[in-house]
C-alpha positions as CSV (number, residue, x, y, z in Angstrom):
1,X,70.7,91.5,84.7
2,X,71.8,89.1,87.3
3,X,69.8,86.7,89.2
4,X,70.4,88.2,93.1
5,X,69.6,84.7,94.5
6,X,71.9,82.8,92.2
7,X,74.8,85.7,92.8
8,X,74.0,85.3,96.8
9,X,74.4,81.3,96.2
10,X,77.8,81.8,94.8
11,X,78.3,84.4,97.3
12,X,77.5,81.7,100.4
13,X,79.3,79.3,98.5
14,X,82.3,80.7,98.0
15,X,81.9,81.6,101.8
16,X,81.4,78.0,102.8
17,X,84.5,76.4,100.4
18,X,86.7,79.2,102.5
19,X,85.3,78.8,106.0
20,X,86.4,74.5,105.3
21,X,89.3,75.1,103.8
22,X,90.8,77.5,106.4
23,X,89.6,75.9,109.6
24,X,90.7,72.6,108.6
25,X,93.7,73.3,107.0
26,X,94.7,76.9,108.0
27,X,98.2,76.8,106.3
28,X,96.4,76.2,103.0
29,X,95.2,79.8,102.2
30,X,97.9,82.2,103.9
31,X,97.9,85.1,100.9
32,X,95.7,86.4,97.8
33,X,97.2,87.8,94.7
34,X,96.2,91.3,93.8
35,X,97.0,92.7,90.0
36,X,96.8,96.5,89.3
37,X,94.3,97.0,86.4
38,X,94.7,100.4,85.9
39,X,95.8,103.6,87.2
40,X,95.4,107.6,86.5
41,X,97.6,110.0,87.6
42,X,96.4,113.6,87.9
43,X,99.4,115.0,88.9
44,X,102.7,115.0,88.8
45,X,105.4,116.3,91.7
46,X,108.8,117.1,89.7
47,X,107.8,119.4,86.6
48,X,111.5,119.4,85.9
49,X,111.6,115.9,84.4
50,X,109.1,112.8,83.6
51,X,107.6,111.1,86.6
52,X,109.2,107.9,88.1
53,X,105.8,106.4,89.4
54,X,106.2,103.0,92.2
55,X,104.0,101.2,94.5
56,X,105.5,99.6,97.8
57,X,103.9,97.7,100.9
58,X,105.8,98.1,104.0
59,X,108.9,95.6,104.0
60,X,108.4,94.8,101.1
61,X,110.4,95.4,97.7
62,X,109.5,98.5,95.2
63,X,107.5,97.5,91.6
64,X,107.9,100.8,88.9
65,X,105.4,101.3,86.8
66,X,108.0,102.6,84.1
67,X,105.0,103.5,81.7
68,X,103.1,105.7,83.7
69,X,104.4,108.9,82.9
70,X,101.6,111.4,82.1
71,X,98.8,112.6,83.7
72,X,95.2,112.3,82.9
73,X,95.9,109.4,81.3
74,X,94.2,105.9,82.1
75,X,96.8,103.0,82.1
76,X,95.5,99.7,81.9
77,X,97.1,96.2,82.4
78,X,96.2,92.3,81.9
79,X,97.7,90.8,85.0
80,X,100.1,89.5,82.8
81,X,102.9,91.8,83.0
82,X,106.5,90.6,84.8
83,X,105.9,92.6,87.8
84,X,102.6,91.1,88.4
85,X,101.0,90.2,90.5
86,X,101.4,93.8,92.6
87,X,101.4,92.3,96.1
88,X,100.2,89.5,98.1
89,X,97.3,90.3,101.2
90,X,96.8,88.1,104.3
91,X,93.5,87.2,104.4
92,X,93.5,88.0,108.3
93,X,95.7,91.3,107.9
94,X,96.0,94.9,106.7
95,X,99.4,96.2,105.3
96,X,100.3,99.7,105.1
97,X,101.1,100.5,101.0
98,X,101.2,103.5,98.8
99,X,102.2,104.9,95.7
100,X,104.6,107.5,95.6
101,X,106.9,109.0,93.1
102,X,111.1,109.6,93.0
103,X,112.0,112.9,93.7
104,X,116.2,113.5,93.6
105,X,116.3,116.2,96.0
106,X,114.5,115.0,98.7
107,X,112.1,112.2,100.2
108,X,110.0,110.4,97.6
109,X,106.5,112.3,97.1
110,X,103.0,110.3,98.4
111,X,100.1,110.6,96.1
112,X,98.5,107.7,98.4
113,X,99.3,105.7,101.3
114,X,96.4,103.4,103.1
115,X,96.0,100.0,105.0
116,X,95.5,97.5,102.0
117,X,93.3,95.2,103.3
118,X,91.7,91.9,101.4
119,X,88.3,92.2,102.5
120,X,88.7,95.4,100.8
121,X,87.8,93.7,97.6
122,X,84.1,93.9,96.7
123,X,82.1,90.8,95.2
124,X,81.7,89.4,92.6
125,X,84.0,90.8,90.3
126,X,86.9,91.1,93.3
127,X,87.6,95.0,93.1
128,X,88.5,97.6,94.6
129,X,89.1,101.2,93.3
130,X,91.2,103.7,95.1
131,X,90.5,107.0,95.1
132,X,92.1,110.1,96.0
133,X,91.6,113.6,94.9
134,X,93.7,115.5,92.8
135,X,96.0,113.1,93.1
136,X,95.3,109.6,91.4
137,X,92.7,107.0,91.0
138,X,93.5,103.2,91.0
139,X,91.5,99.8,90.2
140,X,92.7,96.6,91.8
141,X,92.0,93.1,91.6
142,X,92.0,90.1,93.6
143,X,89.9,86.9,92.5
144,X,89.7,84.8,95.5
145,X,89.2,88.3,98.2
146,X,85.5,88.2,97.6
147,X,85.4,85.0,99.4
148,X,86.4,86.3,102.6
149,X,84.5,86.7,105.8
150,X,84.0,90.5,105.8
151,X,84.6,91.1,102.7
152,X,81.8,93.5,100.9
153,X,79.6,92.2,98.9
154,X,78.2,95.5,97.4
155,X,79.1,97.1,94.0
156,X,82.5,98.4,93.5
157,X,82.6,102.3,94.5
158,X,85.5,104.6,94.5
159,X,87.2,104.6,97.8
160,X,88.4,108.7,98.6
161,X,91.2,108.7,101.0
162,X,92.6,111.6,102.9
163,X,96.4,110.9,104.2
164,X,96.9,111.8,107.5
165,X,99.6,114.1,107.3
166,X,99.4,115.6,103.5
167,X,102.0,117.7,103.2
168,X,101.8,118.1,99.2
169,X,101.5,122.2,99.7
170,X,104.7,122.7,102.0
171,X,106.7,119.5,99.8
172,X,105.6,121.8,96.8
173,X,106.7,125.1,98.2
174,X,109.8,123.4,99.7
175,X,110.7,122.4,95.8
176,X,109.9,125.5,94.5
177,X,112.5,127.2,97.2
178,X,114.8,124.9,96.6
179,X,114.6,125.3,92.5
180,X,115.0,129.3,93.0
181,X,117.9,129.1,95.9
182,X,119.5,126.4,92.9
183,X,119.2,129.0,90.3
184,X,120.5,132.0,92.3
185,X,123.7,130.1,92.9
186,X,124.1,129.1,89.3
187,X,123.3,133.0,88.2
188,X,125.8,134.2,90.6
189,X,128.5,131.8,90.1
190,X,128.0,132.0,85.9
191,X,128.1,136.1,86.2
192,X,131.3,135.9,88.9
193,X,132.7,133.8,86.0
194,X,132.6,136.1,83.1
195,X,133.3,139.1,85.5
196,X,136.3,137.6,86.4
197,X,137.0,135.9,82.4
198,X,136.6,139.6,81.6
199,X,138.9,140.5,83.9
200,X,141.7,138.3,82.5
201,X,141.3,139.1,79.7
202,X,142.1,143.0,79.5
203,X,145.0,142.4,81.3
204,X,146.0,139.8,79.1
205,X,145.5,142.1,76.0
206,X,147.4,144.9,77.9
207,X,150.3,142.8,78.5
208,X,150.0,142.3,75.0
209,X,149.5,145.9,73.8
210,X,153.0,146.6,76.3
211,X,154.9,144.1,74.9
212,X,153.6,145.1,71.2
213,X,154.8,149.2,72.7
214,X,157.9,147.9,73.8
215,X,159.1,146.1,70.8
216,X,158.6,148.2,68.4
217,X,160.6,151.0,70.5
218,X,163.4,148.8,70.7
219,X,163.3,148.1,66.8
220,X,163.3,152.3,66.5
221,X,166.4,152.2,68.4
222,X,168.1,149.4,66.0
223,X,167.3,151.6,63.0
224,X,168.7,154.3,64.7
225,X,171.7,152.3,65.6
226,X,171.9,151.3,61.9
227,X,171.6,154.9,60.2
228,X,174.1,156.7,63.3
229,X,171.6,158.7,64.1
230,X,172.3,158.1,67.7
231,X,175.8,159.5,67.3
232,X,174.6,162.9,66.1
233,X,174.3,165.6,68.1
C-alpha cells in the first residue's frame, strides 16, 4: 500500500513544477498526449457487415481502430501503435470527441460523444475510463494530466455518460426500414424479371414450334410435288 503523504508530496510537486513552468514560460506546455489503452464495444450498429470503429475530436482528422471489430471483447494497446498518440488536450481547454462507427447508408452511428477535458485524468496513474452503457467502455491515458490544477486526484472510476440527443432506437428503426424497403425492391424487381424472362420465352418457343409447323408442311408439299400427287384429281 502506498504511503498517502509521500503520494500527496508528489502530488504538490508535480503541482508546483507546473504552476513555474506555465507562469513563467506559458508557451512551454500548450498540449498533453493522451494514448487509448483499451476499449470494449458492446454493440455493434450495422449487423450486415463487420464494424468500422473511429475516434475524432472536432477539427481534427479521423484515427480507425481497424482491429476493433467484435463486441464484448477488450482491446488493449501499448501507446506504441502508429496512430498513437489518440489526441492532444489543452491543458486550459475541453474539446468535443467521440467514437462513432461508418454506416454506408446514412450518417455515421455515435456510441459516445463528450467534452474531453485534461483535468479529466485522475492521479497518479493519469486515467480516465469512459463509460457508457450498452454501448462501450474506454480507458485513457495521459502522463503529465495529473499535474494540472483541477485535475482529480481520486482513484480512477468509470465515467457514465448520457448523450444529449441519443437517437440509437429511431437510427435503429430507421435501418431496419430502410433494409426491408431495400429488400422489397430487390424481390419485386427479381420476380418482374423472371415474369417477364418467362414471358420471352414461350413466345420464343412458339415461334419456334410455328416455324417447326410450317416447315414441315412445306416439305409435305415437295413430296407431293415429287410423287404427282398434286396433279391427281
Amino acid at each position: 500500500m502506498s504511503n498517502p503523504h509521500l503520494l500527496n508530496s508528489r502530488i504538490s510537486f508535480h503541482f508546483l513544477v507546473w504552476w513555474i513552468l506555465f507562469g513563467c514560460f506559458p508557451g512551454l506546455i500548450s498540449s498533453f498526449e493522451v494514448t487509448l489503452d483499451s476499449i470494449e464495444i458492446f454493440r455493434t450498429h450495422d449487423w450486415i457487415s463487420k464494424p468500422t470503429v473511429y475516434f475524432e475530436c472536432k477539427g481534427e482528422n479521423t484515427t480507425l481502430l481497424p482491429d476493433v471489430t467484435k463486441i464484448n471483447v477488450v482491446y488493449s494497446f501499448k501507446g506504441q501503435e502508429s496512430w498513437q498518440p489518440l489526441t492532444q488536450l489543452d491543458g486550459k481547454k475541453c474539446k468535443r470527441c467521440g467514437f462513432y462507427e461508418k454506416d454506408v447508408i446514412k450518417t455515421d452511428d455515435v456510441y459516445a460523444e463528450w467534452e474531453f477535458c485534461a483535468t479529466d485524468f485522475e492521479a497518479p496513474a493519469g486515467k480516465y475510463i469512459l463509460f457508457k452503457e450498452n454501448q462501450l467502455n474506454v480507458t485513457f491515458h495521459c502522463q503529465e494530466c495529473p499535474s494540472l490544477p483541477g485535475a482529480s486526484n481520486a482513484t480512477p472510476e468509470k465515467r457514465n455518460i448520457e448523450d444529449e440527443d441519443d437517437d440509437d432506437d429511431d437510427g435503429k428503426g430507421l435501418r431496419i426500414l430502410i433494409v426491408l424497403v431495400i429488400t422489397a425492391v430487390v424481390s419485386t424487381v427479381t420476380i418482374i424479371g423472371l415474369v417477364m424472362a418467362n414471358k420471352h420465352w414461350q413466345k420464343k418457343k412458339r415461334q419456334q414450334d410455328q416455324a417447326r409447323f410450317l416447315k414441315l408442311f412445306e416439305e409435305g408439299d415437295d413430296i407431293e410435288d415429287e410423287l404427282g400427287l398434286g396433279t391427281v384429281i
